[in-house]
py3Dmol code that shows the C-alpha trace and the ligand (Angstrom):
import py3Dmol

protein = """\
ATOM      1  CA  UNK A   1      -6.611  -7.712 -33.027  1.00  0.00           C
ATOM      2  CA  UNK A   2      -9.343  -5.317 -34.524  1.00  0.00           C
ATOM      3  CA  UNK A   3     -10.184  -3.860 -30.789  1.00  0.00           C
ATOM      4  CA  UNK A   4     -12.048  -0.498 -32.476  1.00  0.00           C
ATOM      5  CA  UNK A   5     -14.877  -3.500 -34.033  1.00  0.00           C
ATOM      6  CA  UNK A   6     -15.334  -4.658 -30.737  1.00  0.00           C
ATOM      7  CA  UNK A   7     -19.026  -4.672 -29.477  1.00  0.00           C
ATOM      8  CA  UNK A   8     -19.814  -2.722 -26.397  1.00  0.00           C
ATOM      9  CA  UNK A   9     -20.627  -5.753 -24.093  1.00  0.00           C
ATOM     10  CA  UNK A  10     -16.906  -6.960 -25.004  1.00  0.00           C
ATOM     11  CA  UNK A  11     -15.264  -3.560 -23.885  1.00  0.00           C
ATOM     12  CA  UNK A  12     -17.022  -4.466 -20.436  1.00  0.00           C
ATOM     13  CA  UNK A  13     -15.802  -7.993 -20.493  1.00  0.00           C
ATOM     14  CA  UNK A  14     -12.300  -7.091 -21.470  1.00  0.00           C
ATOM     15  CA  UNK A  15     -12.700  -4.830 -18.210  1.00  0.00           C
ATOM     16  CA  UNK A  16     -13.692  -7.694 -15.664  1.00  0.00           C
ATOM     17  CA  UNK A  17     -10.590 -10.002 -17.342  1.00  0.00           C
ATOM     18  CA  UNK A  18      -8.519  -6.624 -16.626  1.00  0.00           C
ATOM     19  CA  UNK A  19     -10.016  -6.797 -12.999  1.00  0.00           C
ATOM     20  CA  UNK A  20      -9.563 -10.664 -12.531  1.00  0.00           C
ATOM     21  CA  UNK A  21      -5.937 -10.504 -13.586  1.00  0.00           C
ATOM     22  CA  UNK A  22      -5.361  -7.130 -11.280  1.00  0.00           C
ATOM     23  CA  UNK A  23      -6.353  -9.664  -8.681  1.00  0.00           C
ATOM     24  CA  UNK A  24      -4.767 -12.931  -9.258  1.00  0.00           C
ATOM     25  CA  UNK A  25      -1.489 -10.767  -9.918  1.00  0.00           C
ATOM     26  CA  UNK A  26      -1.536  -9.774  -6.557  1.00  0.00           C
ATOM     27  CA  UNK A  27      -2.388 -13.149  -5.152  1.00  0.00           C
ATOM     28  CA  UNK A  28       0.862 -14.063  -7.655  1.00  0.00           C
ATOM     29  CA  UNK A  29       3.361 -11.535  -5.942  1.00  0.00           C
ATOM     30  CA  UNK A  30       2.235 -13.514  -2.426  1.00  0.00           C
ATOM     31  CA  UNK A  31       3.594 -16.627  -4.758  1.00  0.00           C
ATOM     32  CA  UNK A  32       6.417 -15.339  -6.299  1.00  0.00           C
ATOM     33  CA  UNK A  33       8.006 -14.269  -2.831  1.00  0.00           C
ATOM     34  CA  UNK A  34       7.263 -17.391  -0.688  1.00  0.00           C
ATOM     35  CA  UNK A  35       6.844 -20.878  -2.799  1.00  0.00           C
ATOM     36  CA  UNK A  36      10.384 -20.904  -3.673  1.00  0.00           C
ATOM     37  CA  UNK A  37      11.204 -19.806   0.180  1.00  0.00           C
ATOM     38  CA  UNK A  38       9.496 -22.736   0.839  1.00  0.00           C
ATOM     39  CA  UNK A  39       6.812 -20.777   3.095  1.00  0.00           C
ATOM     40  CA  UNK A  40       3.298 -21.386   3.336  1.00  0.00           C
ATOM     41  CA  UNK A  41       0.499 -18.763   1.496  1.00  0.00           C
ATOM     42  CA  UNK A  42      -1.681 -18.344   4.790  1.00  0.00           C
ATOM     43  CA  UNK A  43      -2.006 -16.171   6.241  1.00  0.00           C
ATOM     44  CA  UNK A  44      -2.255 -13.139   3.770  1.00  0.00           C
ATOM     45  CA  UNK A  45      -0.200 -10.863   2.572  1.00  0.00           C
ATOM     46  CA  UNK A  46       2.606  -9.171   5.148  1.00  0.00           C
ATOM     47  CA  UNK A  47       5.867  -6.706   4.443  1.00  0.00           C
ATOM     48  CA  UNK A  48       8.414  -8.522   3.556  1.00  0.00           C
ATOM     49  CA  UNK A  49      10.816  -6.089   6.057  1.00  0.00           C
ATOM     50  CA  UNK A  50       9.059  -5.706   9.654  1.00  0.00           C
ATOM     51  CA  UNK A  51       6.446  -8.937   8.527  1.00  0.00           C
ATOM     52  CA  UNK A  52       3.379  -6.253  10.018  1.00  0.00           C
ATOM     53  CA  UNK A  53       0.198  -7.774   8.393  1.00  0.00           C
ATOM     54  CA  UNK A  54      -1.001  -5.400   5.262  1.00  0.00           C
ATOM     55  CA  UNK A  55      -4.513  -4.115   5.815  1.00  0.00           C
ATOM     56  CA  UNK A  56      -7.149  -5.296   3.485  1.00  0.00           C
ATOM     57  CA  UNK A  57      -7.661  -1.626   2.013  1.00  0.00           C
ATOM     58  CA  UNK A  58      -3.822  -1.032   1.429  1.00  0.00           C
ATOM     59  CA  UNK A  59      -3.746  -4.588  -0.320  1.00  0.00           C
ATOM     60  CA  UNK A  60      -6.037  -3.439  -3.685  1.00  0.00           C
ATOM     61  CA  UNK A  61      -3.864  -3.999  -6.611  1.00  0.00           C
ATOM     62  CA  UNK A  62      -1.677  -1.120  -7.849  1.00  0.00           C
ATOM     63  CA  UNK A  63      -4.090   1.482  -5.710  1.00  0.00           C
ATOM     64  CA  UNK A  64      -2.556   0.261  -2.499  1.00  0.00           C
ATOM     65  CA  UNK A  65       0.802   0.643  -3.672  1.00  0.00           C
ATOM     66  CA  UNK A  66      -0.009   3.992  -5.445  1.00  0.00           C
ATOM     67  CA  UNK A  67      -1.987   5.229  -1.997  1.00  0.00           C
ATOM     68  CA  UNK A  68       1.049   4.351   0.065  1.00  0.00           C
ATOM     69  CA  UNK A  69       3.642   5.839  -2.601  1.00  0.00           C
ATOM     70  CA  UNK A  70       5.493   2.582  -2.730  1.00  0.00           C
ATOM     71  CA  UNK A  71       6.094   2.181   1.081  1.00  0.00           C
ATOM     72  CA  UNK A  72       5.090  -0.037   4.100  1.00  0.00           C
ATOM     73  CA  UNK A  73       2.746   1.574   6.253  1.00  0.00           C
ATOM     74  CA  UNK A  74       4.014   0.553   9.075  1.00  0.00           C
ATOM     75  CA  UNK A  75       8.090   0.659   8.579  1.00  0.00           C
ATOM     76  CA  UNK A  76       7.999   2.984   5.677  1.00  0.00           C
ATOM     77  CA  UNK A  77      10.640   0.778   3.585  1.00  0.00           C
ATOM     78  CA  UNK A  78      10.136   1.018   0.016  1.00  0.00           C
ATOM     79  CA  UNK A  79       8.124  -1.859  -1.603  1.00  0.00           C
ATOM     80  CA  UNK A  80       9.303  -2.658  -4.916  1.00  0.00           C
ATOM     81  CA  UNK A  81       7.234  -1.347  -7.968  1.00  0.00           C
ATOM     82  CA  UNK A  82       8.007  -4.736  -9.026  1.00  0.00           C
ATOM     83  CA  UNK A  83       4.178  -5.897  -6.802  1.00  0.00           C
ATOM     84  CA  UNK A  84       2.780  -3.231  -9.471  1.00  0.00           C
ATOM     85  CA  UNK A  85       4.704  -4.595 -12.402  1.00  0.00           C
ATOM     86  CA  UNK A  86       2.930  -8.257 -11.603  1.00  0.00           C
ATOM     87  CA  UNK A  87      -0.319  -6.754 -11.188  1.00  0.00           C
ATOM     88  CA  UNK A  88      -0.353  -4.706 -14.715  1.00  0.00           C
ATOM     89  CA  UNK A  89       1.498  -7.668 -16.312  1.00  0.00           C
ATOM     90  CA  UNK A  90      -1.247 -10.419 -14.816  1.00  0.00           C
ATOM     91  CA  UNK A  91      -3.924  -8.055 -15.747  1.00  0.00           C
ATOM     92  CA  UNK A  92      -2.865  -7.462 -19.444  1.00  0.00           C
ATOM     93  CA  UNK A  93      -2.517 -10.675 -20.206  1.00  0.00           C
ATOM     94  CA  UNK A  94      -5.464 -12.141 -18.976  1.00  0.00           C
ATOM     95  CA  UNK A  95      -7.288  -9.045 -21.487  1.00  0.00           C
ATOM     96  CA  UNK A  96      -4.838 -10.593 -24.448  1.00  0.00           C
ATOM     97  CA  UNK A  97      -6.289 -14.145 -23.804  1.00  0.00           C
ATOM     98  CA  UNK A  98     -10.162 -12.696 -23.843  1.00  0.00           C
ATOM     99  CA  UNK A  99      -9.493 -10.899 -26.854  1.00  0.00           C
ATOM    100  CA  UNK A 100      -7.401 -13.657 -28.546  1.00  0.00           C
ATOM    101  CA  UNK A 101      -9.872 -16.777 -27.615  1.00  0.00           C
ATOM    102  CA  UNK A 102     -13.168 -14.592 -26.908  1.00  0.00           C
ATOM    103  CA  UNK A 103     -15.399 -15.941 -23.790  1.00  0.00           C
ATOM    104  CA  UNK A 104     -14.319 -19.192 -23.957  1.00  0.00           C
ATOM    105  CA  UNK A 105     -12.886 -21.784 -21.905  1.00  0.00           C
ATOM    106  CA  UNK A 106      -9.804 -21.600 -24.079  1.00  0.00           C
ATOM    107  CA  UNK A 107      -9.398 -17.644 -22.626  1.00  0.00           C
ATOM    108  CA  UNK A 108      -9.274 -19.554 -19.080  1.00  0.00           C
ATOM    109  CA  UNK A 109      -6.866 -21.952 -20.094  1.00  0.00           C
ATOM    110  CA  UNK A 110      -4.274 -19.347 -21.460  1.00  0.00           C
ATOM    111  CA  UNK A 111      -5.081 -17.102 -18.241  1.00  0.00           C
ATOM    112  CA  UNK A 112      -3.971 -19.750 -16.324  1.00  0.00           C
ATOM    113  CA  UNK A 113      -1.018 -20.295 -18.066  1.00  0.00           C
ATOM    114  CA  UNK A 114       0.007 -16.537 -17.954  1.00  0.00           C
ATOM    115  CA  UNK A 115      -0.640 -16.817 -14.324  1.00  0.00           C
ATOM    116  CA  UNK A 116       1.954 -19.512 -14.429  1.00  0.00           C
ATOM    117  CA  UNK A 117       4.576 -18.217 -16.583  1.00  0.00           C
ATOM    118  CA  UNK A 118       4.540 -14.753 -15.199  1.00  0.00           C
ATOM    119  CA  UNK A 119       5.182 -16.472 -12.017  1.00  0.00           C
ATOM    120  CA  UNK A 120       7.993 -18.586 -13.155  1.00  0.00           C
ATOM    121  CA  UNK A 121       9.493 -15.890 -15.058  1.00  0.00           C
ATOM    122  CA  UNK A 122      10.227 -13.949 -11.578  1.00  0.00           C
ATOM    123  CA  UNK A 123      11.323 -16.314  -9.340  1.00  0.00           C
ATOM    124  CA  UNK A 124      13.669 -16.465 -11.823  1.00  0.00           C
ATOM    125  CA  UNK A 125      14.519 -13.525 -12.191  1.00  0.00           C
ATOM    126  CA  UNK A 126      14.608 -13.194  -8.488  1.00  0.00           C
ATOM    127  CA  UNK A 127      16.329 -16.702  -7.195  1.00  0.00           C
ATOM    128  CA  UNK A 128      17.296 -18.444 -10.263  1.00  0.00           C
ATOM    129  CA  UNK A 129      14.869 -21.210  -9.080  1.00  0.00           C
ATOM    130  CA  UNK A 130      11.773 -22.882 -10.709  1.00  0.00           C
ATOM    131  CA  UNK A 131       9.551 -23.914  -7.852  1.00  0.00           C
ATOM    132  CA  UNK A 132       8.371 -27.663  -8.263  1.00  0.00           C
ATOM    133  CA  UNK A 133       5.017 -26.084  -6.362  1.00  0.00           C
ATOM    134  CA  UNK A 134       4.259 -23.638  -9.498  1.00  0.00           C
ATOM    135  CA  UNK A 135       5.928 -26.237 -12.699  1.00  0.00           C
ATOM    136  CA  UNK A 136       4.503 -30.002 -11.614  1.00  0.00           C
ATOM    137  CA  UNK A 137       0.867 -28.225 -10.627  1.00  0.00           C
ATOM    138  CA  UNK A 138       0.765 -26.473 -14.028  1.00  0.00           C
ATOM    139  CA  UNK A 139       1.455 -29.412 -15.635  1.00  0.00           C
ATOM    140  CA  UNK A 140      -0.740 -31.460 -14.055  1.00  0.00           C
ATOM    141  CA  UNK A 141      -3.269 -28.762 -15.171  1.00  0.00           C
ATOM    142  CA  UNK A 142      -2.195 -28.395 -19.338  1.00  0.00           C
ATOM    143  CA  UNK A 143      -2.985 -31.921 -19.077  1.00  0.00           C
ATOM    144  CA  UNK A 144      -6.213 -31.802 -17.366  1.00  0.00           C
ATOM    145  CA  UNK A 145      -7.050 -28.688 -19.871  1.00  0.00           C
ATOM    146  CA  UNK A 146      -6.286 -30.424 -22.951  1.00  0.00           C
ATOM    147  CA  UNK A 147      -9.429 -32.940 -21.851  1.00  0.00           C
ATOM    148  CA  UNK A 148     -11.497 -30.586 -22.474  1.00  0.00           C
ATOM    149  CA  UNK A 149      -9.884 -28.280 -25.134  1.00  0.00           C
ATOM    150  CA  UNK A 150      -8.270 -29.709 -28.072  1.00  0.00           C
ATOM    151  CA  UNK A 151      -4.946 -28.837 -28.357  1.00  0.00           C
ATOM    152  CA  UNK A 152      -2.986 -28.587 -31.649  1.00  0.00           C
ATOM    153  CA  UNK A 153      -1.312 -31.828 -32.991  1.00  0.00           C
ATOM    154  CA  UNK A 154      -4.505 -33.648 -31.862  1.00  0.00           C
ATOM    155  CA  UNK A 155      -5.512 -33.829 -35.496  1.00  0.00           C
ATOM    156  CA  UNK A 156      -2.257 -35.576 -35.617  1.00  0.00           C
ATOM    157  CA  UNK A 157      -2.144 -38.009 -32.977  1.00  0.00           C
ATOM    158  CA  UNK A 158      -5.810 -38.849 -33.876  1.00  0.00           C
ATOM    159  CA  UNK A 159      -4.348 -39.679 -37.636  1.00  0.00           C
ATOM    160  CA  UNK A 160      -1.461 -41.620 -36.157  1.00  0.00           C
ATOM    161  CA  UNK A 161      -3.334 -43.883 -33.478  1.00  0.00           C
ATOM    162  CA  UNK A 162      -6.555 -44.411 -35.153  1.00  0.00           C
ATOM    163  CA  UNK A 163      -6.713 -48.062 -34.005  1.00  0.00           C
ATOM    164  CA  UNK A 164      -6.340 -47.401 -30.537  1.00  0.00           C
ATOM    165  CA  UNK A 165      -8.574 -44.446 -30.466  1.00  0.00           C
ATOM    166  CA  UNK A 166     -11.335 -46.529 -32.183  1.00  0.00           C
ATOM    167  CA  UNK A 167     -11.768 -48.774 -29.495  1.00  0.00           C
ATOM    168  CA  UNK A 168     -12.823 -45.968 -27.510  1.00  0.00           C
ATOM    169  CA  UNK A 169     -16.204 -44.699 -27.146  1.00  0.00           C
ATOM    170  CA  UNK A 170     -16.943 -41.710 -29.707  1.00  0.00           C
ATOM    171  CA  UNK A 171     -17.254 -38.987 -27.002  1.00  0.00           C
ATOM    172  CA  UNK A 172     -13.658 -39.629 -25.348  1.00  0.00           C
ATOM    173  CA  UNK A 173     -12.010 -40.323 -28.650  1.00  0.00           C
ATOM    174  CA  UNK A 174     -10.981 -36.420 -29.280  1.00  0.00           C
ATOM    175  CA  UNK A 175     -10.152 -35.913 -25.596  1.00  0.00           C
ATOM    176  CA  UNK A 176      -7.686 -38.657 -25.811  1.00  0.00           C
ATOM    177  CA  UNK A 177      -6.401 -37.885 -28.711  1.00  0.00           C
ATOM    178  CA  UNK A 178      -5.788 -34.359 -27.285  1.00  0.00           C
ATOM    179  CA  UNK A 179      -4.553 -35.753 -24.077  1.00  0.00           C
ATOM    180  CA  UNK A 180      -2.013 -37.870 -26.122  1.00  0.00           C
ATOM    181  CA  UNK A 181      -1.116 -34.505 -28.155  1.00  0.00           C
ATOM    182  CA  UNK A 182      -0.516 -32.661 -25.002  1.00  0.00           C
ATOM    183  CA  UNK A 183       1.741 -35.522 -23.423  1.00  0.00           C
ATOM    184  CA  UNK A 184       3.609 -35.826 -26.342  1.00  0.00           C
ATOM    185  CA  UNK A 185       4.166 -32.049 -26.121  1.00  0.00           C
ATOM    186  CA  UNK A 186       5.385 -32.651 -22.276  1.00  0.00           C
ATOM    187  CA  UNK A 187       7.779 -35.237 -23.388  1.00  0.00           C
ATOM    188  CA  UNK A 188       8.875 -32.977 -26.577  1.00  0.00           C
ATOM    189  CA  UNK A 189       9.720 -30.113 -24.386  1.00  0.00           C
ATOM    190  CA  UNK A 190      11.180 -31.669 -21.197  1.00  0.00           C
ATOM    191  CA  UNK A 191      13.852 -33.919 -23.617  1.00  0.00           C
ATOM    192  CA  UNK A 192      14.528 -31.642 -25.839  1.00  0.00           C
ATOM    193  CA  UNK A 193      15.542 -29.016 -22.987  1.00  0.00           C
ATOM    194  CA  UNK A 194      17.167 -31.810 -21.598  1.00  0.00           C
ATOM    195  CA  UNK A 195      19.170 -32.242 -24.736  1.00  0.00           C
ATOM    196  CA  UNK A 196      19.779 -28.530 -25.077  1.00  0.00           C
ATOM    197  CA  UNK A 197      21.522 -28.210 -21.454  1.00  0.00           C
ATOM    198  CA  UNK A 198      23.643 -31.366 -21.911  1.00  0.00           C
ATOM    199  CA  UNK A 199      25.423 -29.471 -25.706  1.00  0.00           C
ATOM    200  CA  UNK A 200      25.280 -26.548 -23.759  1.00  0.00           C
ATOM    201  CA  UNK A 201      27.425 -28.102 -20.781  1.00  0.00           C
ATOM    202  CA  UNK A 202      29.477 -29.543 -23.601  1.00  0.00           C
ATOM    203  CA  UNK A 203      29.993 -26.406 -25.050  1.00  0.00           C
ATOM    204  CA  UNK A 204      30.772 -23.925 -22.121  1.00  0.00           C
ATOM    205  CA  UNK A 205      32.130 -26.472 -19.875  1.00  0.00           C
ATOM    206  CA  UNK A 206      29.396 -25.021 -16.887  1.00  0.00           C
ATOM    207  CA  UNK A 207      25.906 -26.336 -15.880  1.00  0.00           C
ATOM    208  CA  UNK A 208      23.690 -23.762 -17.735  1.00  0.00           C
ATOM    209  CA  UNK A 209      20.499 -25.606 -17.442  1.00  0.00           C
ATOM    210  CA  UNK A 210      18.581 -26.889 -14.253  1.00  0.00           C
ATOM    211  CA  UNK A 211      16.025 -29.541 -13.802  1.00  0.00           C
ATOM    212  CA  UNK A 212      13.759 -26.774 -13.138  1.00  0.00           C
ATOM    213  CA  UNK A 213      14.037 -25.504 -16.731  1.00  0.00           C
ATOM    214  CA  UNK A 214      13.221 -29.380 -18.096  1.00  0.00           C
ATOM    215  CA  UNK A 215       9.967 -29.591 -15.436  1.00  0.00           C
ATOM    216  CA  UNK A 216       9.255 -25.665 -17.372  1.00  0.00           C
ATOM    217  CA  UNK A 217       9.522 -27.057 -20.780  1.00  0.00           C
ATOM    218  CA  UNK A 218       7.150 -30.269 -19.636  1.00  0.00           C
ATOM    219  CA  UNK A 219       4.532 -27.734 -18.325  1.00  0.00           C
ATOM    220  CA  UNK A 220       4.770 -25.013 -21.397  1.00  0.00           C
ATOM    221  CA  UNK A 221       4.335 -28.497 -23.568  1.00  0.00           C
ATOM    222  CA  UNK A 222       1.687 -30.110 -21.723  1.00  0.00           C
ATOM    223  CA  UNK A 223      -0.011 -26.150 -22.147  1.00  0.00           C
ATOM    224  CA  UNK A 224       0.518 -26.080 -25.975  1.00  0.00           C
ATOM    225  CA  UNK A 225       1.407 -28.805 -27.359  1.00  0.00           C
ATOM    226  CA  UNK A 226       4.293 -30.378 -29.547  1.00  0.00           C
ATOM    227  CA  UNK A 227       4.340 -27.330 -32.422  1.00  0.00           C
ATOM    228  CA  UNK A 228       4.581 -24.192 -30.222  1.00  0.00           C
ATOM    229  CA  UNK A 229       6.642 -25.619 -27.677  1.00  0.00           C
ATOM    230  CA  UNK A 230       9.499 -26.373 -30.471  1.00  0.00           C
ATOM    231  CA  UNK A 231       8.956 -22.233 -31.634  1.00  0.00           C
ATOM    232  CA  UNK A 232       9.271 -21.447 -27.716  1.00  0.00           C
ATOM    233  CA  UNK A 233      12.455 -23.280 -27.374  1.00  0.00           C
ATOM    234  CA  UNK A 234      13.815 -21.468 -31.281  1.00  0.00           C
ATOM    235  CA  UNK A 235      12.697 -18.640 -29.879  1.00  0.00           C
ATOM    236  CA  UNK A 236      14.157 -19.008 -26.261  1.00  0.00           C
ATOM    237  CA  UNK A 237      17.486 -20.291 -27.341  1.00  0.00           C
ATOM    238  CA  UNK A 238      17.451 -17.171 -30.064  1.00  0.00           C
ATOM    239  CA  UNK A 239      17.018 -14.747 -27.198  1.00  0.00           C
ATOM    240  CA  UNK A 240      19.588 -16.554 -25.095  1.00  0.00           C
ATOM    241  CA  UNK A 241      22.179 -16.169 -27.454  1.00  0.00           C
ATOM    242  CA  UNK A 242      21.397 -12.656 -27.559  1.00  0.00           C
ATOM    243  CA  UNK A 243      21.741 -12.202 -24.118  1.00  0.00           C
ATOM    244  CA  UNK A 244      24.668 -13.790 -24.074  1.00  0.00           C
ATOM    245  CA  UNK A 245      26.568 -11.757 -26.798  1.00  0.00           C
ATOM    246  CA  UNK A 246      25.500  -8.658 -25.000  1.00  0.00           C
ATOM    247  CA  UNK A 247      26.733  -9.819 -21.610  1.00  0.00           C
ATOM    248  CA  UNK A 248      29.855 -10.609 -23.529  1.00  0.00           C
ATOM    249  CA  UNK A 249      30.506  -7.362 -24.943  1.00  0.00           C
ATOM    250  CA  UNK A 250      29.644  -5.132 -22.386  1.00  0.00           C
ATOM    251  CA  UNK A 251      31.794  -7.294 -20.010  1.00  0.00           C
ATOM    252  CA  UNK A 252      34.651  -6.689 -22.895  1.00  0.00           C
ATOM    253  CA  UNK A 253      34.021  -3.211 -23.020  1.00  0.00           C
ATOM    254  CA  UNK A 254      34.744  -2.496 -19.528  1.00  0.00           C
ATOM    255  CA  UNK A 255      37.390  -4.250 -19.465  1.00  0.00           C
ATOM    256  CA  UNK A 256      39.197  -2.595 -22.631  1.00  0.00           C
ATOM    257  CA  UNK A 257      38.597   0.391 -20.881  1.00  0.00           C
ATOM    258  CA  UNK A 258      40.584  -0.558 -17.954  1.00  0.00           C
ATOM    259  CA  UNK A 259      43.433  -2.101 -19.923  1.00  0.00           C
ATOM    260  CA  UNK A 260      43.600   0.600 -22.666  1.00  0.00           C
ATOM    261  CA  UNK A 261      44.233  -0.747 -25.619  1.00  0.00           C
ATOM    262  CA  UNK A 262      47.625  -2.402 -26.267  1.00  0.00           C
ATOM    263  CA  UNK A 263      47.749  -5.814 -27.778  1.00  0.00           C
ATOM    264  CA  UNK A 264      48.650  -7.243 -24.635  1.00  0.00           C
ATOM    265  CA  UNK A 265      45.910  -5.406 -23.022  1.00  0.00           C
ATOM    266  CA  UNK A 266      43.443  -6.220 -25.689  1.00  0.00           C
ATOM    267  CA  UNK A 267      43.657 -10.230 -25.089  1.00  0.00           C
ATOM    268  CA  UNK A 268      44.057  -9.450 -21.344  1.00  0.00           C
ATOM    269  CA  UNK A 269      40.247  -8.062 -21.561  1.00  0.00           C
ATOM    270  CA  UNK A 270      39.220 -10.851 -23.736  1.00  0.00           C
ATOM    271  CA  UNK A 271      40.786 -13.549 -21.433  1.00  0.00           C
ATOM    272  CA  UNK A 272      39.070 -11.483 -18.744  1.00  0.00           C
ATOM    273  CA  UNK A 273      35.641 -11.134 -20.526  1.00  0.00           C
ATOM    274  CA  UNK A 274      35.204 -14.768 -21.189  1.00  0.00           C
ATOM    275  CA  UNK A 275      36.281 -15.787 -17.901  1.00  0.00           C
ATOM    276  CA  UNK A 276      33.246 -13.678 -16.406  1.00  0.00           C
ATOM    277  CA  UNK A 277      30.861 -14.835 -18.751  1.00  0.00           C
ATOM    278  CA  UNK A 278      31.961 -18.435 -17.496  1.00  0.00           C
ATOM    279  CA  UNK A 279      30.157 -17.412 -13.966  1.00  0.00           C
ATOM    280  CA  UNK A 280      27.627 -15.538 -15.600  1.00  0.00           C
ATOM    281  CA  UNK A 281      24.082 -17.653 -15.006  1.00  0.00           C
ATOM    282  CA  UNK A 282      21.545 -17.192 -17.961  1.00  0.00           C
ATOM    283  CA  UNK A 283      18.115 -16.942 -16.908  1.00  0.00           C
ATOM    284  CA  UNK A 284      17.019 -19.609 -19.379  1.00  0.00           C
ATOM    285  CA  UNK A 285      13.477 -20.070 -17.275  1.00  0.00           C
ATOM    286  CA  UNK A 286      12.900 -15.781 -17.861  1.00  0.00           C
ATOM    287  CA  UNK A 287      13.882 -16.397 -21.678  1.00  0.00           C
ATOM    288  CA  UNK A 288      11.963 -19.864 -22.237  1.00  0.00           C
ATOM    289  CA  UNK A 289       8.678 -18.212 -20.445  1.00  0.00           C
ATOM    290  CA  UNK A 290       8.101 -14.953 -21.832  1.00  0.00           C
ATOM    291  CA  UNK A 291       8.887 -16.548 -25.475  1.00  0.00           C
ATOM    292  CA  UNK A 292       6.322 -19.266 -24.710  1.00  0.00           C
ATOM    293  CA  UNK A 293       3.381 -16.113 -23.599  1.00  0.00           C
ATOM    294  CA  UNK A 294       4.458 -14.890 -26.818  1.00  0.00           C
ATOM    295  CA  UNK A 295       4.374 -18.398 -28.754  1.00  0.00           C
ATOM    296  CA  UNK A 296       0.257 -18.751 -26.959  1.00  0.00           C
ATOM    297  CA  UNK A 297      -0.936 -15.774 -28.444  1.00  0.00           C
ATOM    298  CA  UNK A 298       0.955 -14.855 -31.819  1.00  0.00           C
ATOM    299  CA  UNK A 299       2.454 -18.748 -32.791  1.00  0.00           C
ATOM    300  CA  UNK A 300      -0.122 -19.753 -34.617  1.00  0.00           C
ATOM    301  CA  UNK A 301      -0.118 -16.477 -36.894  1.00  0.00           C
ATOM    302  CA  UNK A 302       3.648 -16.701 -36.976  1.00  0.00           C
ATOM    303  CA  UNK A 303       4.160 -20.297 -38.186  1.00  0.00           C
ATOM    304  CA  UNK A 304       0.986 -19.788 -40.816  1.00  0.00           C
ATOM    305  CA  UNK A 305       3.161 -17.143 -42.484  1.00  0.00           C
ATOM    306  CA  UNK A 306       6.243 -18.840 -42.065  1.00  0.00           C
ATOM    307  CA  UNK A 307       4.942 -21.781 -43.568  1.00  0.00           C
ATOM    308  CA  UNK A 308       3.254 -19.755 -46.559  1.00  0.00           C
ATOM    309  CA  UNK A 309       6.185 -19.510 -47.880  1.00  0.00           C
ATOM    310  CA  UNK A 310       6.619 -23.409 -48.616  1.00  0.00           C
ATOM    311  CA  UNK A 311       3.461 -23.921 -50.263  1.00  0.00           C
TER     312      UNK A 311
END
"""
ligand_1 = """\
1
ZN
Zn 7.077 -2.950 6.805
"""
view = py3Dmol.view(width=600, height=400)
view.addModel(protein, "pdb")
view.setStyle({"model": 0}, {"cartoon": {"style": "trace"}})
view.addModel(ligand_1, "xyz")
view.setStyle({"model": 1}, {"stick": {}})
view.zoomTo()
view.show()
């Protein structure tokens, strides 16, 4: 991203995607805290302590919260500088898609998946929950998107199923080929996922994996298709494993402590350690998301150069 060569008018433009994603950030927050509470999003925006309404002028993205120094107006609770962190977040990716795609409809589509995935990636975070009302709407709308914008393995799919797509009229020929590409990216991602929690119940002897995660992997497919969703779920499961070695260690480390360090004590802590980890819930939706933001805007980059090295 050469931002210095940018032309003026795009400075401006990267502004008003800056501004747009300020804005459906906060609308986000109002979705983060009640679709997996099952609540409604009318009416606006209210404290999530004493439920008083917030007032239009305290509601401006990150200026509210900075105006109020993090508090309710009303109650004077702290609000969490988490609102401010979805805001910022929203709004920086939505400036990554404008200056990845340009002013295109592709920009939209990856705003709208940021929009989704930021969302996802908190509640979470938050509740360990996926909300059907954020994963079966997005991918309802990767599908409907890849209609209009071809997605990768298209080229593919239109190889592969030349007869059928030649029956078609010459106009809808690359949309359904794309459409195809973008199911079979669905289908990729939801079974594989699938596959990945039933070795990974095998393995641990715990549920690790929820539906929620395989209706995730559907959407993030349906979004980019067959090739990036197999480096989001590499790249996931790479994470994971990190996490999971950390949470192991520090768990161990606490518990040597506390034992001191005789050889009984020793396998006491490990015993101890592992048994902790066993109730220890990865967020596999917080891993699986952020890697597939980061598979959307630097995949294709990442698998060119991997691949370079086979040619
Ligand atoms: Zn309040």
């Amino acid at each position: 991203m050469s931002a210095i060569s940018l032309p003026p008018e795009s400075y401006l433009n990267a502004f008003f995607f800056f501004l747009f994603g300020l804005a459906f950030g906060s609308f986000l927050n109002v979705c983060i805290y009640r679709l997996p509470r099952g609540m409604s999003l009318m009416p606006s925006s209210a404290c999530p302590n004493c439920g008083s309404g917030i007032k239009p002028y305290d509601n401006v993205p990150v200026f509210g919260w900075l105006f109020l120094r993090g508090r309710c107006r009303n109650c004077k609770r702290p609000i969490s500088p988490r609102y401010v962190v979805v805001e910022l977040l929203t709004g920086v990716l939505f400036v990554v898609s404008f200056l990845t795609f340009g002013l295109s409809a592709e920009a939209i589509k990856y705003c709208v998946f940021s929009f989704l995935i930021v969302g996802l990636i908190f509640t979470d975070a938050d509740l360990k929950l996926l909300p059907d009302a954020m994963t079966l709407p997005g991918m309802g709308l990767g599908l409907l998107f890849s209609l209009f914008i071809t997605i990768s393995g298209a080229a593919w799919v239109g190889n592969h199923a030349a007869g059928f797509l030649d029956a078609l009229p010459f106009e809808l020929r690359w949309r359904a080929a794309s459409f195809l590409a973008a199911v079979l990216g669905a289908a990729f991602g939801s079974f594989t996922i699938w596959g990945i929690g039933e070795l990974y119940k095998l393995v641990r002897g715990v549920e690790g994996m929820g539906f929620g995660d395989v209706k995730l992997m559907a959407m993030v497919g349906a979004f980019l298709g067959v090739k990036l969703t197999l480096l989001t779920l590499l790249l996931g499961s790479m994470l994971g494993s990190i996490a999971g070695m950390f949470a192991l260690l520090s768990v161990l480390a606490k518990r040597l402590k506390r034992y001191r360090a005789s050889s009984k004590g020793r396998r006491k802590a490990w015993t101890s350690a592992q048994l902790v980890l066993r109730r220890y819930e990865m967020p596999f939706g917080v891993f699986l998301g952020s890697m597939a933001l980061f598979s959307s805007y630097f995949g294709e980059r990442i698998m060119n150069w991997y691949l370079g090295f086979y040619q």
